[in-house]
N, C-alpha and C positions, 0 to 999 in steps of 0.2 A: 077428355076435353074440359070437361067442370073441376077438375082438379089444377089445371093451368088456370084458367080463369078466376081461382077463386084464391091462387098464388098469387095472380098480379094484382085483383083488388086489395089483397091481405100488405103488399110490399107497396101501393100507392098508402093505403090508409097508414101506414109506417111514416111512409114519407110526407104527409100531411101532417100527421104530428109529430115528426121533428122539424120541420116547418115554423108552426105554434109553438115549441118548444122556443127554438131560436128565437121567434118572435118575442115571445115571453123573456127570455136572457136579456136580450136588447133591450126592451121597456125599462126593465128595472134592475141589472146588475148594481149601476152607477147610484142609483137611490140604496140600495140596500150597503152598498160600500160606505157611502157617506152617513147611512146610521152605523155602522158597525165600527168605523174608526175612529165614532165618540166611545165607545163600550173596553175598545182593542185600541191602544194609539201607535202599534207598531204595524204599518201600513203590510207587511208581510200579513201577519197574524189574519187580517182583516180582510185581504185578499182571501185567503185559503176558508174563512167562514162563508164568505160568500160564497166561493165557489165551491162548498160542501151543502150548503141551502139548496142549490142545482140539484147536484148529485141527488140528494135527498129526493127531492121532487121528483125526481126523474124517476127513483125507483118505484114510487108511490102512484106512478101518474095516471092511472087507472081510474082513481078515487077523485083527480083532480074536476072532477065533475060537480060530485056530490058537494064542495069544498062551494061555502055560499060568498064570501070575498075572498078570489085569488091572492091580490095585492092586501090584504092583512094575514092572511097563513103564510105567505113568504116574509113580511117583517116578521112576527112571529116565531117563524121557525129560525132564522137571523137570528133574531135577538136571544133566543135560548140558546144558540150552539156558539155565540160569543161571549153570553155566560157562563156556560161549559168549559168553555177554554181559557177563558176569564179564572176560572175558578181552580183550575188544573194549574194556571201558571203562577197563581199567585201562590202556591206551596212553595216557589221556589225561592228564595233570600234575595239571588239577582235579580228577578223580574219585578218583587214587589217595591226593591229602591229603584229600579228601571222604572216603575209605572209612577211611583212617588214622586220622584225628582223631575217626570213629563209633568206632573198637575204644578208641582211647586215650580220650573222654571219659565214655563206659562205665566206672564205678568196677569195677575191678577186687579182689573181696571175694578172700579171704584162700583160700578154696576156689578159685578161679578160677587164681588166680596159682599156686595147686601143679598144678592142672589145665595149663597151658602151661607149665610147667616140665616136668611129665609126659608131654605131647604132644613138646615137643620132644626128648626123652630116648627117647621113642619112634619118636620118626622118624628119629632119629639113626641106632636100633639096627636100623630095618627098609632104611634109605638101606644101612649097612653091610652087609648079608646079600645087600644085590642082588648079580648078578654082575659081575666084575672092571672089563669093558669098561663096560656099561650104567652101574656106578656113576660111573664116569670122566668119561662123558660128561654126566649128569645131574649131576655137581658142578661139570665147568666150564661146565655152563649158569646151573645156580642159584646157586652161589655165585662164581663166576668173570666172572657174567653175560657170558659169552662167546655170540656169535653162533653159528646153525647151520654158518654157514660157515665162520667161524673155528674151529671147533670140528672142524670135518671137515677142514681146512687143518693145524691141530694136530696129533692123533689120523693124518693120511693116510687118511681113510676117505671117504666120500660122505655129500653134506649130507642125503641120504635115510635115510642107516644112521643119523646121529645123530637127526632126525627121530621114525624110527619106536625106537630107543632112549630116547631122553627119552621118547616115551607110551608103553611099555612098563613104565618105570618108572614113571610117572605111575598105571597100572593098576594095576602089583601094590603102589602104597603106597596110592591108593585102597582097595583090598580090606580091608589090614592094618590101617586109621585107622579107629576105631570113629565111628558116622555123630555121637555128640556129641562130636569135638573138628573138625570139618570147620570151625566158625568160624576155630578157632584152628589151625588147617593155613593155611586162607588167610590172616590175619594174618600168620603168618610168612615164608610164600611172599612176601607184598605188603611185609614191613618188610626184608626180605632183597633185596625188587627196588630199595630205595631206598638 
């Protein structure tokens, strides 16, 4: 008898949190679409991140307790798996004049245009404040487009220190880019890799 019993409260508590679950899709599918097809502007792409943020969640959901803002680890976890895929597709020749030629036929209104002259002016000033080394190595990647390992070949250091140096910086210019010029960071990052 305790083993039925202890079946149906195990298959309600199931169902209570998928329940929550749903609930949770609902609230914020539509919010996390609308940041991710600034990041992804092929509404496919954009769909399929979001709906891998779920997944994700889903398998984790155990911990979602411990997790102290729901609604910023689901942006979060969004925004690095459209980075991810951001980063994966822009290897490809077609994708990156596909992503180029969306920024460029995009009329660029007059606010805009000071808006990425200001982004850039800013990342300029926050690229400069990194530290000596980190900066070094983050300019012969970006603008140098030097390899990890040329770059460690360069420098005399390990292709692991420049590595984890480029996402270092990566991180602390992250933090500094206020989350509306994140189009126009990648724009430049992608017209700078060409």
């Amino acid at each position: 008898m305790g083993t039925v019993v202890s079946l149906f409260k195990l298959k309600a508590e199931e169902a209570s949190e998928r329940n929550d679950f749903e609930s949770l899709y609902d609230e914020y599918w539509e919010k996390l679409f609308k940041q991710i097809i600034r990041i992804l502007p092929d509404e496919d792409d954009a769909i399929d991140v979001v709906q891998q943020t779920f997944v994700d969640l889903w398998a984790i959901r155990e911990r979602i307790p411990q997790i102290k803002s729901l609604k910023s680890f689901l942006f979060i976890m969004a925004r690095n798996l459209a980075f991810k895929q951001l980063k994966e597709r822009l290897k490809s020749e077609q994708y990156r004049v596909y992503y180029t030629s969306h920024y460029n036929t995009s009329p660029l209104v007059t606010e805009q245009q000071v808006d990425f002259k200001e982004l850039n002016t800013i990342l300029e000033n926050h690229i400069n404040k990194l530290p000596e080394k980190m900066r070094e190595v983050f300019l012969l990647s970006r603008k140098s487009n030097l390899s990890y390992l040329e770059i460690a070949q360069h420098l005399n250091i390990s292709d692991k220190t420049v590595k984890k140096q480029i996402n270092n910086a990566l991180k602390i210019l992250k933090l500094k880019i206020d989350e509306d010029y994140i189009p126009y960071l990648l724009f430049i990052i992608i017209v700078d890799m060409l």
